[in-house]
N, C-alpha and C positions, 0 to 999 in steps of 0.2 A: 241487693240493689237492682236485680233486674227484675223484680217483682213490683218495682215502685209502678214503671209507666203502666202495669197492668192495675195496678190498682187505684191507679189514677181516673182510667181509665173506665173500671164498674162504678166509681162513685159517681163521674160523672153520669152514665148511663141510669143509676138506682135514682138521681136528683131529678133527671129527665123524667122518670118513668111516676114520679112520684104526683108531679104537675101535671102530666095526661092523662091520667088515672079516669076510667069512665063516674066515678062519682064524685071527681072533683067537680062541682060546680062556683068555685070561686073563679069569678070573671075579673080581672083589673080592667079601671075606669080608663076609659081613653080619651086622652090628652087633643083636644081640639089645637093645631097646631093656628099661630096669627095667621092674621088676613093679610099677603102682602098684593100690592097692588101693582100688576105688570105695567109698567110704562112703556107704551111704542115707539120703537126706534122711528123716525121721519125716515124715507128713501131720501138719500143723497142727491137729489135731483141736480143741483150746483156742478159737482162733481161731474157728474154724470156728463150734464153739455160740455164743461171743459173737455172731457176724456172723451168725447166725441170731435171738438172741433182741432185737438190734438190728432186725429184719427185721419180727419180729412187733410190733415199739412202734410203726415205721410204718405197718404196715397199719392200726393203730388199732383194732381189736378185740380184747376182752377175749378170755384162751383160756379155756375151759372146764375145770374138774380134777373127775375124777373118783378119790376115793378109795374102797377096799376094804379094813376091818379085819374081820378072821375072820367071812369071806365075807357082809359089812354093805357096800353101796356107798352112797355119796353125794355129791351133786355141788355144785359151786361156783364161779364167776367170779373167775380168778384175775387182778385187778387188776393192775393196768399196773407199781408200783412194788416188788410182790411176785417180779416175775420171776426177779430177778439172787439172790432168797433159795432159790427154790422149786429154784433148780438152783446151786447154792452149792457143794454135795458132790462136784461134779465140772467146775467150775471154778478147780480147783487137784488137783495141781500142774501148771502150764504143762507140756501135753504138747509138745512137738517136739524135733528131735534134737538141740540143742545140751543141755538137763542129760539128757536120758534115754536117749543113746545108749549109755551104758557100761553103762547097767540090764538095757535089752530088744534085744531082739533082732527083727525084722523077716522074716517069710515075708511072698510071695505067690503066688499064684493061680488061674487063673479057675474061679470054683465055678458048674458048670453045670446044677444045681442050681437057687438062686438066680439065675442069669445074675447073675454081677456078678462083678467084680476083688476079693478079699480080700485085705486086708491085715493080715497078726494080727501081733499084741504081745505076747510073753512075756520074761518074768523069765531071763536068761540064769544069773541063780541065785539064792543065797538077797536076799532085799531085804533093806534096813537094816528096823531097825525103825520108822523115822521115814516111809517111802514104806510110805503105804497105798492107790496106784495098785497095784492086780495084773496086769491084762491088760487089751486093748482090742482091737477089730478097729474095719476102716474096710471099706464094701463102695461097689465105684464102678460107677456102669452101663455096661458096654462102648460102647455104640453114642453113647451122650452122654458119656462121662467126668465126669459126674457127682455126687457123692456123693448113693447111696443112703440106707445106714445107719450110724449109727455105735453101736458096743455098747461097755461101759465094765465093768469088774468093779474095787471097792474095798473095802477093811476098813473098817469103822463102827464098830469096837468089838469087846471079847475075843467070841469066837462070832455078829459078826454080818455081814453082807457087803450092799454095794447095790449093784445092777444097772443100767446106764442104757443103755434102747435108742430111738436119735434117729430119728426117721425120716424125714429133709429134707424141709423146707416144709408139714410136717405135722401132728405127733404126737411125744409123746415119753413111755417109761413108764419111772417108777422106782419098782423092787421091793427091797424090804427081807424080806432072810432070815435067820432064826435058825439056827443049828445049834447043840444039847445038847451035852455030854459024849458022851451016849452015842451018837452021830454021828446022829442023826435031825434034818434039817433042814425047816424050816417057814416059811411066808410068812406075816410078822410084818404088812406095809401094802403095799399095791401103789397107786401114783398114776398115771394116766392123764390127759396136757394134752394138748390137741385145739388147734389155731390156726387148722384147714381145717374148712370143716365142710357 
């Protein structure tokens, strides 16, 4: 009985040896494994601002807003229970890939530029009329991964479009633009909140 593991043991080594053999030349065909197709997860951007504008109720300082109507600025303490109003317009709809992978489409990056990883989000064609998200970009810092900035473009209305550029731990502006008939567009209010200062 204690001879079994050794002889277990040569057969396997005689089965090995028999397959290496310098003149074996029999090759097995190899097996092309399926194509699968990686699908891209969307950055959580939605999330993201919530877990930001949560960030800011902790720290416990009021932000600052600075508004500009046809080039008139003025400023004001945006109160703690204002927050979730003041950015209302691009907390919906839930960006990430599970509803808006069939909408947009995903490039990226590195813009050297900026130094940063971009991630852009376009319309892979025409949108329903009910989605007044348009596009978005995510920019991530190489060296820390990140997030830098996030930039937002939505419809507000027949001829009007708002802009929201976030700038983590920071700063955030949204610009409201008009564009006419006659395609001549114009900046209708620009808001600027400060949380760092």
């Amino acid at each position: 009985m204690k001879q079994a593991p050794f002889l277990i043991l040569v057969s396997i080594l005689f089965l090995v040896s028999c397959h290496s053999q310098p003149g074996n030349t029999t090759t097995t065909p190899k097996v092309q494994s399926p194509t699968v197709e990686i699908v891209s997860n969307f950055f959580p951007v939605t999330t993201f601002i919530k877990g930001q504008i949560h960030d800011i109720r902790q720290d416990g300082a009021n932000p600052i807003r600075y508004t500009t109507i046809h080039q008139v600025t003025d400023s004001s303490w945006l109160k703690m229970p204002e927050l979730d109003t003041a950015f209302a317009d691009f907390l919906t709809p839930l960006i990430d890939t599970a509803n808006l992978i069939s909408l947009f489409t995903e490039k990226k990056f590195l813009d050297q530029d900026l130094n940063a990883y971009t991630f852009s989000y376009d319309a892979k064609a025409a949108l329903p009329d009910s989605m007044n998200l348009l596009r978005w970009d995510v920019y991530v810092n190489p060296e820390s991964n990140k997030v830098k900035r996030i930039y937002l473009v939505k419809k507000a209305g027949a001829g009007i479009e708002k802009q929201l550029t976030w700038e983590a731990d920071n700063w955030a502006k949204i610009v409201t633009l008009k564009t006419t008939n006659d395609g001549t567009t114009t900046i209708e209010k620009e808001q600027t909140i400060k949380w760092k200062f």
